[in-house]
N, C-alpha and C positions, 0 to 999 in steps of 0.2 A: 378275494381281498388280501393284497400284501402287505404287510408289516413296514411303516415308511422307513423304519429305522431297526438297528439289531436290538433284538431283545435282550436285557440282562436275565444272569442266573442268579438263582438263590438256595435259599431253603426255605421254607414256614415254620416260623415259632408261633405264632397266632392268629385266630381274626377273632376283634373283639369290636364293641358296637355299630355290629353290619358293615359299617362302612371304612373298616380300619384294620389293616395287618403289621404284625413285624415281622419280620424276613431277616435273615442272616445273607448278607454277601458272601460271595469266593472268600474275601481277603479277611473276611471274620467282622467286618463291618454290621452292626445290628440297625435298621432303620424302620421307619413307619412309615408306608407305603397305603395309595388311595385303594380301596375294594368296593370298587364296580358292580355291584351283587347285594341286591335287597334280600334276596332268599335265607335260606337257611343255611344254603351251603354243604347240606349232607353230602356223607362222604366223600367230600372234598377238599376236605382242609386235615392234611396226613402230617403232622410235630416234622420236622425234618424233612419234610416231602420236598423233592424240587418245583421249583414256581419260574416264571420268566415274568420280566420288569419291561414294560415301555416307559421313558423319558419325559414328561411335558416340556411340552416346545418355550411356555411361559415359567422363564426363572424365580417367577416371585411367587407361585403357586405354593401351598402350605407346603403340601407333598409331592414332590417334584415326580414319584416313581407311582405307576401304577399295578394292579397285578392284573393280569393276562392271561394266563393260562398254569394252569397244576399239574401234575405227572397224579395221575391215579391209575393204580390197576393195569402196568402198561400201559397209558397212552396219555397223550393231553386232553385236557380238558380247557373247553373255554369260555370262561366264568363273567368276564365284560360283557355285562347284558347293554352296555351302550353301542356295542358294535352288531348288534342283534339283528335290526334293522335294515342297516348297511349290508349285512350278509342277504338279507331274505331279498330286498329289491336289486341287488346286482343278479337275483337268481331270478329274479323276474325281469329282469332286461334282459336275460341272455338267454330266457326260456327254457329254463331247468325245468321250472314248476311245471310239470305235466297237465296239471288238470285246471291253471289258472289260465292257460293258453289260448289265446293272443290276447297279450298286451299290448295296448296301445299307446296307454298314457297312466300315469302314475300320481296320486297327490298323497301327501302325507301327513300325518297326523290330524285327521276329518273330524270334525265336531258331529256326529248323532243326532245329540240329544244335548237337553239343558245339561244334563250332567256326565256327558260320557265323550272320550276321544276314540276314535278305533284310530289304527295305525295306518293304515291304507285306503286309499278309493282308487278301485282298476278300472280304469275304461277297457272295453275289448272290441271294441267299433261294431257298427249298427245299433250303434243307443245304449249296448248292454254299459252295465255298472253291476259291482258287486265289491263286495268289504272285508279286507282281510284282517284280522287281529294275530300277531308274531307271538308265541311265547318262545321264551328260551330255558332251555331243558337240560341241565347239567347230573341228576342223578340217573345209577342206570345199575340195575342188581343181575347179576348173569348173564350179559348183554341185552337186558329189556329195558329201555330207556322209561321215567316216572317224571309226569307232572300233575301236580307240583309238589316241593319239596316243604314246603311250609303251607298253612292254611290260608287261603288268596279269596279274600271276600269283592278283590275288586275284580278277578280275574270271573267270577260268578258270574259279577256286572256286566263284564263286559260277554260273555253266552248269551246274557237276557238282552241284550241290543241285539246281538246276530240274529237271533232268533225271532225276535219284532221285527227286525228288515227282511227277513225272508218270510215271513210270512205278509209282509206287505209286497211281496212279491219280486224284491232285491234278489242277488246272490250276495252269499255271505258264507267264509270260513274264516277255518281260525290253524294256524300252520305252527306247528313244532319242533320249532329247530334244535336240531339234540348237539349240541355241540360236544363228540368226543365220538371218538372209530371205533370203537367198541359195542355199539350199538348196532341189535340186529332187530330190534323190533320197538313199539312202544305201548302202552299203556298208561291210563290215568292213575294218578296214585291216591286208589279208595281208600284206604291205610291212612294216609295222612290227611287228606281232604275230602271227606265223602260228600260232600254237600259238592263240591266245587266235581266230584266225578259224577253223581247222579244231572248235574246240571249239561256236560257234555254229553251224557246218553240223553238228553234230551232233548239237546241243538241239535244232535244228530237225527233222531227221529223227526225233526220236523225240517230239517231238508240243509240243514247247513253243514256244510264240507268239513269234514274234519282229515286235518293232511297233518304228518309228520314226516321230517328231510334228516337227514343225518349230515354233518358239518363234518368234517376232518381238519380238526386242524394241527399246524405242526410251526415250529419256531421260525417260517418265513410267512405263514400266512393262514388263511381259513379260506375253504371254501365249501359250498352246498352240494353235495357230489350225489346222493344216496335217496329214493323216496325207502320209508320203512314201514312194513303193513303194524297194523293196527289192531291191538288184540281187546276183548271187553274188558 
């Protein structure tokens, strides 16, 4: 995935409710910028840290800039969990995903259940079907990438689907795109969500795929490069 346009530079003075930063420009400029990131954000929002800015193409938008990626720890990081998506299914048209292999056809965003969307329904031809759920995964402690970063009571929800379609005889995973190069492995973060990590050892025991990808991304683009083993 490339960047339609150049990213602007910055710096981080804040993010404050969820959805809201200010950033200092090059020229000294201070403005409030859209933040793409329901999470927590852990260690990812560095007082002075450099950010890059995408542009909205609509000028009447509140906030015309959004934030895109952080410099942490050496590298970027990329915190647009709206491009989350886009990243995982060009990796599955180009058949990166090793173990999602053959795709044939792709829908998005699949209704379940009364109450639940997954992200994906894969065709892989001769009938199969199976259901991917994306998270996007920006914490990571001495190259060990952690999801999730705040306590995700929907992300629970969404285990207890995979794991009622596979056992109704579906496939079903759920894939961890860790967006930042610094990443050499992953794990769930028991620490901060135990509930939400005894619920993937439990999708896992009962037969649904647990995949984590590592993203690289850098100021022209992101892509899915990396699969990364998976530790308890």
């Amino acid at each position: 995935m490339r960047f339609s346009e150049e990213l602007i530079p910055a710096r981080m003075i804040r993010r404050y409710q969820r959805f809201l930063a200010d950033v200092r420009l090059v020229d000294g400029t201070e403005i409030t910028v859209h933040c793409p990131n329901s999470g927590s954000m852990l260690g990812c929002v560095e007082k002075e840290g450099p950010v890059l800015l995408s542009t909205a193409a609509n000028p009447a938008r509140k906030y015309r800039h959004t934030l895109e990626l952080v410099w942490v720890d050496g590298v970027w990081v990329g915190i647009n969990t709206a491009r989350t998506n886009a990243l995982v299914r060009e990796a599955l048209e180009n058949g990166v995903i090793d173990e999602l292999r053959p795709v044939t056809a792709i829908r998005a965003e699949v209704k379940v259940s009364a109450h639940s969307r997954l992200d994906f329904g894969l065709e892989h031809g001769n009938g199969r079907i199976s259901w991917l759920e994306v998270k996007n995964c920006t914490l990571a402690e001495n190259g060990v990438a952690m999801f999730p970063d705040a306590i995700t009571s929907r992300g629970t929800k969404h285990l207890a689907e995979l794991l009622t379609l596979r056992q109704a005889g579906e496939g079903a995973a759920v894939l961890f795109c860790v967006q930042r190069g610094d990443a050499r492995s992953f794990t769930p973060a028991a620490r901060i969500d135990p509930v939400y990590a005894a619920a993937l050892q439990k999708a896992a025991a009962g037969g649904v795929k647990v995949l984590a990808y590592r993203a690289t991304p850098t100021p022209t683009g992101i892509i899915i490069d990396t699969p990364l083993p998976i530790t308890p």
